[in-house]
TITI-393927 format. One record per residue: y, x, z negated of N, C-alpha, C in turn. Coordinates in steps of 0.02 Angstrom, whole numbers, plus 32768, in hexadecimal, padded with zeros to 4 digits. Example, Ala and Ser with C-alpha at 12.3 -4.5 7.8 and 13.67 -1.06 7.14 Angstrom:
7EE482947E7A7F1F82677E7A7F5B82947E7A7F9082827E9E7FCB82AC7E9B800282857E76
END
This chain:
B6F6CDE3A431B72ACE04A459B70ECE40A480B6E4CE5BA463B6D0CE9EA47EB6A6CE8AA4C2B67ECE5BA4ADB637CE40A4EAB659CE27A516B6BACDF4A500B6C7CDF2A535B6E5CE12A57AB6F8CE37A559B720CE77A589B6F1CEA8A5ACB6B9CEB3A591B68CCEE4A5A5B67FCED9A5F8B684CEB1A618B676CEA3A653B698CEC9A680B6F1CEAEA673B729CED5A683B716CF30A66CB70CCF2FA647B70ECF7FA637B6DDCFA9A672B6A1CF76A664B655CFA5A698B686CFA5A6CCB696CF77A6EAB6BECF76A73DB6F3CFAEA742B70FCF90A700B762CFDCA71BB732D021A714B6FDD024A6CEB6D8D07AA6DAB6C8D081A72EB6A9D051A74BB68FD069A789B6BAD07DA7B6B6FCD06EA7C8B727D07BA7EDB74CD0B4A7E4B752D0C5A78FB774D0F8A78BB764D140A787B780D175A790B74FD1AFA78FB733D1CFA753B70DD1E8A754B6D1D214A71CB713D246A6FFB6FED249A6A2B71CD25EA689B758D25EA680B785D284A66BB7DCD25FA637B7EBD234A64EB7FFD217A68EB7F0D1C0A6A0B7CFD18DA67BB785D1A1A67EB764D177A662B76BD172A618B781D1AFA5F8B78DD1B4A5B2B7C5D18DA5A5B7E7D190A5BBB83BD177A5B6B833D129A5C6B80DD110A5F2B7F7D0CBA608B7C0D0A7A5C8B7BCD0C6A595B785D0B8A56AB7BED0B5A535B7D7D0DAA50BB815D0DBA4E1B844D0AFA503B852D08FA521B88BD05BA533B85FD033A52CB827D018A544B7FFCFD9A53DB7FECFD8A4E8B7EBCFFEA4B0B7D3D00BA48DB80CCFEBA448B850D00DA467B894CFEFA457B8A2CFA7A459B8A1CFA9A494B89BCF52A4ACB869CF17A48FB846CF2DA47FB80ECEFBA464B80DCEFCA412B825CF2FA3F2B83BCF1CA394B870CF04A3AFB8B2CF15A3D0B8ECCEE0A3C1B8E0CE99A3C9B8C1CE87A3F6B899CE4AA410B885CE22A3D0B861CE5EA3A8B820CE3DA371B855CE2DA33CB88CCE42A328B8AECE5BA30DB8A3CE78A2BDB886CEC9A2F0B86ACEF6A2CBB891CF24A2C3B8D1CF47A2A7B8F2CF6FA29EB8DDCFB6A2A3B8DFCFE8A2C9B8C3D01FA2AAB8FAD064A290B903D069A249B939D0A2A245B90AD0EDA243B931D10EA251B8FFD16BA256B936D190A229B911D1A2A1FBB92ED1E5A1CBB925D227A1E6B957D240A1DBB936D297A1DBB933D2AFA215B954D297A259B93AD2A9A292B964D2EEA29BB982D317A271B999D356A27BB947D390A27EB929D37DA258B8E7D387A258B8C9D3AFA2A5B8DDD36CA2CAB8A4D36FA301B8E6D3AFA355B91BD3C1A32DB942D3EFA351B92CD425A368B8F6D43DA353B8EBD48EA365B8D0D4A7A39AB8DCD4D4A3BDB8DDD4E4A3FDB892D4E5A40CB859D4FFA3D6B811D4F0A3D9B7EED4BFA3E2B7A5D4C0A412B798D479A40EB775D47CA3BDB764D447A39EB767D43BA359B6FDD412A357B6E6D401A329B6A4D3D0A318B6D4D3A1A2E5B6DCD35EA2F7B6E7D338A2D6B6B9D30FA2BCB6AFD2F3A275B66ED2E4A25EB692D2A2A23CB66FD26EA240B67FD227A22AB650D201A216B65FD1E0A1CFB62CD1ADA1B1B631D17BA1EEB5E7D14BA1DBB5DDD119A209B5C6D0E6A1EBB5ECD0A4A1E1B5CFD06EA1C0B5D2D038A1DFB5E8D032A229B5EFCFF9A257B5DFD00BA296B5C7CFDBA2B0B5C8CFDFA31CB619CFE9A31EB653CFDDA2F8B69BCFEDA31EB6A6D01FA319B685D04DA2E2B6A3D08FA2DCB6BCD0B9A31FB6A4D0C1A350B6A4D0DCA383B6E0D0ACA3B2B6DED06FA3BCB717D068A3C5B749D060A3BBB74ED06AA36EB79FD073A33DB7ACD0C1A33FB776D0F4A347B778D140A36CB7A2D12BA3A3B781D118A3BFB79BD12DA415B7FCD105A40CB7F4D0C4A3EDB834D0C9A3F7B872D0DFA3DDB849D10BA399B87CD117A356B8AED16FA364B869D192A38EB861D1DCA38BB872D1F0A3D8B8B5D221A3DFB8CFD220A418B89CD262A435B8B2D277A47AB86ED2CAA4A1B83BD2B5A4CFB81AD2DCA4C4B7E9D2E1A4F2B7ABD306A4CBB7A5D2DAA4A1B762D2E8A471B726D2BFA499B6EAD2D9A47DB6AAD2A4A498B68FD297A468B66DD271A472B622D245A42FB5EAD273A44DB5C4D27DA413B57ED286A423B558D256A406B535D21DA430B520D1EEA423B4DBD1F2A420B4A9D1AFA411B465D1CEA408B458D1B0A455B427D1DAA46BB414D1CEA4B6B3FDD170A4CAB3DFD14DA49BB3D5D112A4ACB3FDD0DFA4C0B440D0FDA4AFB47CD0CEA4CFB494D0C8A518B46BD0F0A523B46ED0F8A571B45BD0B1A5A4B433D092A57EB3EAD065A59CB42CD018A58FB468D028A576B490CFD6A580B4C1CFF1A5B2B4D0CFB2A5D9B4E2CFBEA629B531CFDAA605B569CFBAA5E1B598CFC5A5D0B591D00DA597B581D01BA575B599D04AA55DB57ED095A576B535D07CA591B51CD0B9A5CCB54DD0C6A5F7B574D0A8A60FB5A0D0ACA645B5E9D0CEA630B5E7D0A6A5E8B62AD0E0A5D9B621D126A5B4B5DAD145A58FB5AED176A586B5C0D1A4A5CCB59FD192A603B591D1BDA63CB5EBD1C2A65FB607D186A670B64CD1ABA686B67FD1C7A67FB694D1BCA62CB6B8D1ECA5F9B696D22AA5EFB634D233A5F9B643D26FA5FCB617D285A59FB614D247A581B5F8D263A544B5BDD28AA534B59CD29BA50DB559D2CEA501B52AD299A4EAB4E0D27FA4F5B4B4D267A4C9B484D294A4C3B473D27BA47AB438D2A9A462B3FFD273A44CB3C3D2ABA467B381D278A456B37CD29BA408B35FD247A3DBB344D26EA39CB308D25BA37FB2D8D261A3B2B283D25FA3AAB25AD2B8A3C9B288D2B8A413B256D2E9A440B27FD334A422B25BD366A409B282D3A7A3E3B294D3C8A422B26BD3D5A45AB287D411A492B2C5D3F6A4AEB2D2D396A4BEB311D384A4D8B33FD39FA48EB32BD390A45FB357D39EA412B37AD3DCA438B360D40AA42DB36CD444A437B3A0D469A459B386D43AA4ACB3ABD437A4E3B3F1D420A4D5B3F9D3E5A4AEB42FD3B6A4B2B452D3E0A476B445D40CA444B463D437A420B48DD463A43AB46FD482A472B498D4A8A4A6B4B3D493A4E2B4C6D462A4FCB4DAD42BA501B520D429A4EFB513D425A4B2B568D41DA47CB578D459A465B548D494A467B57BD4CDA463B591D4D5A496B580D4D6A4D5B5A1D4E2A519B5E7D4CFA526B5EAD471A503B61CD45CA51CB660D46BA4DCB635D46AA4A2B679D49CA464B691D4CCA494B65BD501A4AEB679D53AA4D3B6A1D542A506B69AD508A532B6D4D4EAA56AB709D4D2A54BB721D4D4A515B75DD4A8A504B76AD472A4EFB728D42FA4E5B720D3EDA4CFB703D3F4A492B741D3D6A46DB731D3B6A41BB6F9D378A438B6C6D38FA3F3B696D345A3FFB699D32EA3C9B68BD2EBA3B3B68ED2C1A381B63FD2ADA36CB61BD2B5A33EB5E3D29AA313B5D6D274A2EBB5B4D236A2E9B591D219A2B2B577D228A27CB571D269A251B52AD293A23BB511D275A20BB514D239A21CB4DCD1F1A1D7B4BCD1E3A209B4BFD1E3A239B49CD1BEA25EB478D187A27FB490D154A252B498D116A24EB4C2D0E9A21FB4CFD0AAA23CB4F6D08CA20AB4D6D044A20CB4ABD040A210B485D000A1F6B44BCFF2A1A8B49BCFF4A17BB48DD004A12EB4BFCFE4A10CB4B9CFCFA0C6B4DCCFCFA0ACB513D00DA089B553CFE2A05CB576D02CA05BB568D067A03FB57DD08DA049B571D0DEA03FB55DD106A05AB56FD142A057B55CD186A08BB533D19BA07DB512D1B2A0BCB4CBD1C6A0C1B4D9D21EA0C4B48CD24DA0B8B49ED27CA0BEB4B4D284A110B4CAD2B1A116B4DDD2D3A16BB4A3D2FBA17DB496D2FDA1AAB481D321A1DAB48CD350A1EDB46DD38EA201B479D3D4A210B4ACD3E8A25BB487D3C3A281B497D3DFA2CDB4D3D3E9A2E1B514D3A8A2C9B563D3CBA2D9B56DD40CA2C3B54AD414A272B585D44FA263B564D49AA26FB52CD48BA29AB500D4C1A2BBB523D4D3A2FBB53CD4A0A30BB55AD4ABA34EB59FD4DAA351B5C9D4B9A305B5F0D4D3A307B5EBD512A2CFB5D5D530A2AEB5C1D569A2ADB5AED59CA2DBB58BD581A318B56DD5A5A34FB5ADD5CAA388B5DDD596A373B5FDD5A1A3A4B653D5B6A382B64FD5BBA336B68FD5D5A318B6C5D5A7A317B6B3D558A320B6E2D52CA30EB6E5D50BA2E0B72DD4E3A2C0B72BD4DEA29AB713D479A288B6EBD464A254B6ECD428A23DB733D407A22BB730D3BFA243B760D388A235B74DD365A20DB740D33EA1EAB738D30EA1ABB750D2CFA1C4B73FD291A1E5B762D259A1DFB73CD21EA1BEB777D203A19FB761D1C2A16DB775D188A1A5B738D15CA19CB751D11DA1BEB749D0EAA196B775D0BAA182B78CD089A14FB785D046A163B776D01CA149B77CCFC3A17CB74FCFAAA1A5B730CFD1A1C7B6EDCFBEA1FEB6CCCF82A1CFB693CF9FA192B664CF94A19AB67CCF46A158B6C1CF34A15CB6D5CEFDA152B6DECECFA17FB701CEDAA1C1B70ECECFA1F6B6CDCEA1A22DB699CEEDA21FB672CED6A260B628CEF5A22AB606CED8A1F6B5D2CEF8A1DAB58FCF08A1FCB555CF00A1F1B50FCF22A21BB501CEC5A214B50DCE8CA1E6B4EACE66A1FAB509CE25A222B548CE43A240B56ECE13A256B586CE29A29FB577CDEBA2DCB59BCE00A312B5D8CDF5A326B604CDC5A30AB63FCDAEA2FCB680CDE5A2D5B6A9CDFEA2F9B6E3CE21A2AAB6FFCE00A290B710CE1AA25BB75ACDE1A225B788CE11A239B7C8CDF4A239B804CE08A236B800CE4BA20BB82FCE76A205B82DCEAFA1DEB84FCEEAA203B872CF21A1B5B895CF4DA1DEB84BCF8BA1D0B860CFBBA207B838CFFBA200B85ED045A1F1B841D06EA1DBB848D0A9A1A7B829D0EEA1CFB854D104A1E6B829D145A202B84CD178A1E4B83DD1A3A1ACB84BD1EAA195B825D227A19FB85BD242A1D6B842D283A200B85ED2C1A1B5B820D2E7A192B819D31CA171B845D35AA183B83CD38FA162B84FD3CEA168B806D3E7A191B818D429A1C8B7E6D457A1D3B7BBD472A19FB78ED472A1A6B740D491A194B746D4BFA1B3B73FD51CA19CB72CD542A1D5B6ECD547A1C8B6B6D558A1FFB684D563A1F6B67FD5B9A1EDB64ED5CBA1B5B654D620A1AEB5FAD623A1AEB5FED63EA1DAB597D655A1DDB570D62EA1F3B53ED630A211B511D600A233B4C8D604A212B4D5D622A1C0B494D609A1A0B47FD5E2A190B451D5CEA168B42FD59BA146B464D572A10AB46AD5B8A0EAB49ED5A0A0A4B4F5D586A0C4B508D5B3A0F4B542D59FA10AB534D54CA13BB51BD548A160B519D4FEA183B511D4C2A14AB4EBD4D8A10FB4D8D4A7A0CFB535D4AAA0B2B542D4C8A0AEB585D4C7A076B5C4D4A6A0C7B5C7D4B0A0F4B5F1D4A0A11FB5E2D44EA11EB595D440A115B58AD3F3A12FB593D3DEA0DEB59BD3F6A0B6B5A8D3DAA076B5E7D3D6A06FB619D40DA080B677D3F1A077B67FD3BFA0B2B663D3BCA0D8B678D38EA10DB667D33EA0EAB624D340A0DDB60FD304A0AEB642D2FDA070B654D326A047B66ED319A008B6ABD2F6A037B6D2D304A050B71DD302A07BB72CD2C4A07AB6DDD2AEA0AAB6FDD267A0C1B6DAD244A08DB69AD247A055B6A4D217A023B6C6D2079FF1B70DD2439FDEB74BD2369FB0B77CD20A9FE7B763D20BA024B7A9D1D9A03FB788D187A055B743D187A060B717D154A057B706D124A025B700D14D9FDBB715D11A9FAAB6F3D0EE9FA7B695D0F99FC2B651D0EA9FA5B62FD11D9F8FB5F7D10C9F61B5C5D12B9F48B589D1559F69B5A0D1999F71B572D1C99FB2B534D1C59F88B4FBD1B69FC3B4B3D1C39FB5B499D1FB9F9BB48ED2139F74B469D2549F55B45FD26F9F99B45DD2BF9F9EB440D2E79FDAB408D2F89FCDB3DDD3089FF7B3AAD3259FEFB39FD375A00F
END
């Protein structure tokens, strides 16, 4: 369903204009294609995502749908920070660059760096961004530790962490299958995280309630941290 529509999608991105357009043209496709699959998606908690601040929303990742049961579950004008190599497929490069999202390289440290500030800039303009901080989801189940860089960002910049659980994907659409099964999906949007301090010990304990959050609503076995 997805490979088939993608055609239609590249074409309408090109016509339509850069940014909330294109965002809004990505979330209706996104909609349209689980009802299609008939993939249900319900969203908990979206009182959550009310606050007049832009917010770091942080989300387990155990499927290629995660991102589009995001886009169609979670209402705004949030962005992904994706990893920069997604750029290089004609369809999702295309919806990356005209919605407007952030990629980050995670080999070269000076782009690292760059693309760190990057996402404080755009916290600082007013755009909630949304993160992966596993960083991959081509694994079996369970949560991986997180990654530093969201909640650096949002420390840096005095906003607060979101917690979301995503439920059903990696039944749906797993890492070794290109086909989905039928299935409903589970998105539970958390309570705020404030971030307090931009040390060492504070970014460790912020990326640890954010982790604990979504593995009591996940309901697999988290990987030891290191």
């Amino acid at each position: 369903m997805l490979a088939l529509t993608w055609p239609l999608l590249w074409l309408s991105l090109i016509l339509v204009p850069r940014g909330r357009p294109a965002h809004g043209l990505s979330q209706l496709w996104c909609q349209l294609i689980l009802a299609l699959a008939g993939c249900p998606v319900r969203v908990e908690g979206l009182g959550h995502l009310g606050g007049a601040r832009p917010a770091v929303l942080v989300a387990n990742h155990s499927s290629y749908l995660d991102a589009v049961a995001l886009l169609a579950g979670l209402p705004g004008e949030f962005r992904f920070v994706a990893k920069r190599e997604l750029l290089r497929s004609p369809v999702i490069g295309t919806v990356l660059r005209k919605a407007g999202h952030l990629t980050v390289s995670r080999t070269d440290l000076a782009r690292s760096l760059e693309d760190a500030e990057r996402a404080s800039l755009a916290l600082r303009g007013g755009r909630s961004l949304l993160v992966f901080p596993e960083g991959t989801s081509l694994r079996p189940p369970g949560l991986l530790p997180f990654r530093l860089g969201a909640f650096k960002a949002a420390a840096e910049t005095g906003c607060p962490v979101i917690p979301v659980t995503i439920r059903g994907t990696r039944e749906i659409l797993p890492a070794d299958r290109w086909l989905p099964r039928r299935g409903a999906i589970t998105i539970a949007v958390g309570a705020p995280i404030p971030a307090e301090g931009g040390g060492w010990p504070a970014l460790v304990r912020l990326r640890d309630r954010a982790r604990e959050a979504i593995a009591r609503r996940l309901g697999e076995e988290p990987a030891n941290l290191s």
